[in-house]
C-alpha positions as CSV (number, residue, x, y, z in Angstrom):
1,X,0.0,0.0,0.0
2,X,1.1,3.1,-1.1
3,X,1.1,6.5,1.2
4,X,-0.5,9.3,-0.3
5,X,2.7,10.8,-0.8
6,X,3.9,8.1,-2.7
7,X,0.9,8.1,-4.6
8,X,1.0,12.2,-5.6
9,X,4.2,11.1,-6.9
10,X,3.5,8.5,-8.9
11,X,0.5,10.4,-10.8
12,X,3.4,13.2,-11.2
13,X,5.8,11.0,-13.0
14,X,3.0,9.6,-15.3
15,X,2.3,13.1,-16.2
16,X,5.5,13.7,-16.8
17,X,5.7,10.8,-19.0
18,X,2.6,12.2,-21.0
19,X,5.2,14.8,-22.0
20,X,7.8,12.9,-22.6
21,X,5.7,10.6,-25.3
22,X,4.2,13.7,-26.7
23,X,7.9,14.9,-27.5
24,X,9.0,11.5,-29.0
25,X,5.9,11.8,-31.4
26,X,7.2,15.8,-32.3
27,X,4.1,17.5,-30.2
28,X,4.4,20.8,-29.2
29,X,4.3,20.0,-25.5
30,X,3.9,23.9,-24.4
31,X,0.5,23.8,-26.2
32,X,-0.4,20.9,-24.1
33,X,-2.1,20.1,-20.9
34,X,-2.3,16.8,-18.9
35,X,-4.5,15.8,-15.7
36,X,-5.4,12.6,-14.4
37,X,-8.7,12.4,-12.7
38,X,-10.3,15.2,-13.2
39,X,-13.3,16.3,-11.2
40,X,-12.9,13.6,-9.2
41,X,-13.2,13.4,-5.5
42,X,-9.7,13.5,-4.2
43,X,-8.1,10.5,-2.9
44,X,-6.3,7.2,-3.8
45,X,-7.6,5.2,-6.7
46,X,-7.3,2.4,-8.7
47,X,-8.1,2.9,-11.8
48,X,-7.5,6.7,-13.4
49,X,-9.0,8.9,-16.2
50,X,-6.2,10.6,-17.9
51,X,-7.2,13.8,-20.2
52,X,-4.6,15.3,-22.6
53,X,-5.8,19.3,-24.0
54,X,-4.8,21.6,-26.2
55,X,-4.3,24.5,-23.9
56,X,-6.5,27.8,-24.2
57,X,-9.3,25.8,-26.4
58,X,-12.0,22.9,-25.9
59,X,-10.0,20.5,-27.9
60,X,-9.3,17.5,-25.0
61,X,-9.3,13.5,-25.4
62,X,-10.0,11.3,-22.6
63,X,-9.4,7.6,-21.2
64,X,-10.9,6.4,-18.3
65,X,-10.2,3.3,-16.1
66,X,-6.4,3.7,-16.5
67,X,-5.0,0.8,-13.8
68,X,-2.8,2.6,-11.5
69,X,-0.4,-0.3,-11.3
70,X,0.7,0.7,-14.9
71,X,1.5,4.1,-13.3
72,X,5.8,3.4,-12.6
73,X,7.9,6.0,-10.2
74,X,11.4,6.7,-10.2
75,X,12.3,4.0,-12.8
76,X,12.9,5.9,-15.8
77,X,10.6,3.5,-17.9
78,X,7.3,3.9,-18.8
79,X,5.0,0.9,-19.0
80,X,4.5,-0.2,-22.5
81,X,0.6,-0.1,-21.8
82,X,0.7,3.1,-20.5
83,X,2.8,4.4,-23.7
84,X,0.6,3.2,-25.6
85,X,-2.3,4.3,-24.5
86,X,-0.4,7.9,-23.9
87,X,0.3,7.5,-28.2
88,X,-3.5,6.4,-28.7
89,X,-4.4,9.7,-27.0
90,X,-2.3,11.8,-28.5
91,X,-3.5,10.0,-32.2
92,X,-6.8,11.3,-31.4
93,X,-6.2,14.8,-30.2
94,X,-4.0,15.7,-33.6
95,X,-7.2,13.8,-35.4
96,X,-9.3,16.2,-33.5
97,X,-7.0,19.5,-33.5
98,X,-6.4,19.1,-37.4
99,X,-10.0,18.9,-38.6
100,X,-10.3,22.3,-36.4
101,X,-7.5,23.8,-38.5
102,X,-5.5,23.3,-35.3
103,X,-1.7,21.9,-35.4
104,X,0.2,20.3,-32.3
């Protein structure tokens, strides 16, 4: 069991890792934004929802039920399912941003 210290961490690094696939892929990553579990009552989870935005505009992708043991801190990998659902996400919100006229 984690302690909620531990935890914050953890949903830090995986955010940090959103970033860090978004840069592989050639994203802008200043134009981004990244939250897990948002408008949800605070406390440890899980599972997660992960939302990647374009900032300053309604352009967002969501996926919900992310398993918190895919969520990796202070190992310098990220967990291939995690990645790839990170790359799945960020598919959809250049889908998304280009049929706006919108490039990330």
């Amino acid at each position: 069991m984690q302690s909620r210290g531990q935890y914050d961490e953890v949903l830090r690094d995986a955010l940090e890792q959103v970033f860090v696939v978004a840069a592989r892929r050639g994203v802008d990553i200043g134009r981004l934004a990244a939250e897990f579990d948002a408008g949800r009552v605070s406390g440890i989870h899980d599972g997660h929802t992960l939302t990647i935005s374009i900032r300053d505009t309604s352009i967002s992708v969501t996926a919900a039920v992310i398993p918190h043991n895919w969520l990796s801190t202070g190992t310098g990998f990220i967990d291939s399912r995690f990645s790839r659902k990170i790359s799945g996400l960020l598919s959809e919100l250049e889908t998304k941003a280009k049929s706006k006229g919108r490039i990330i």
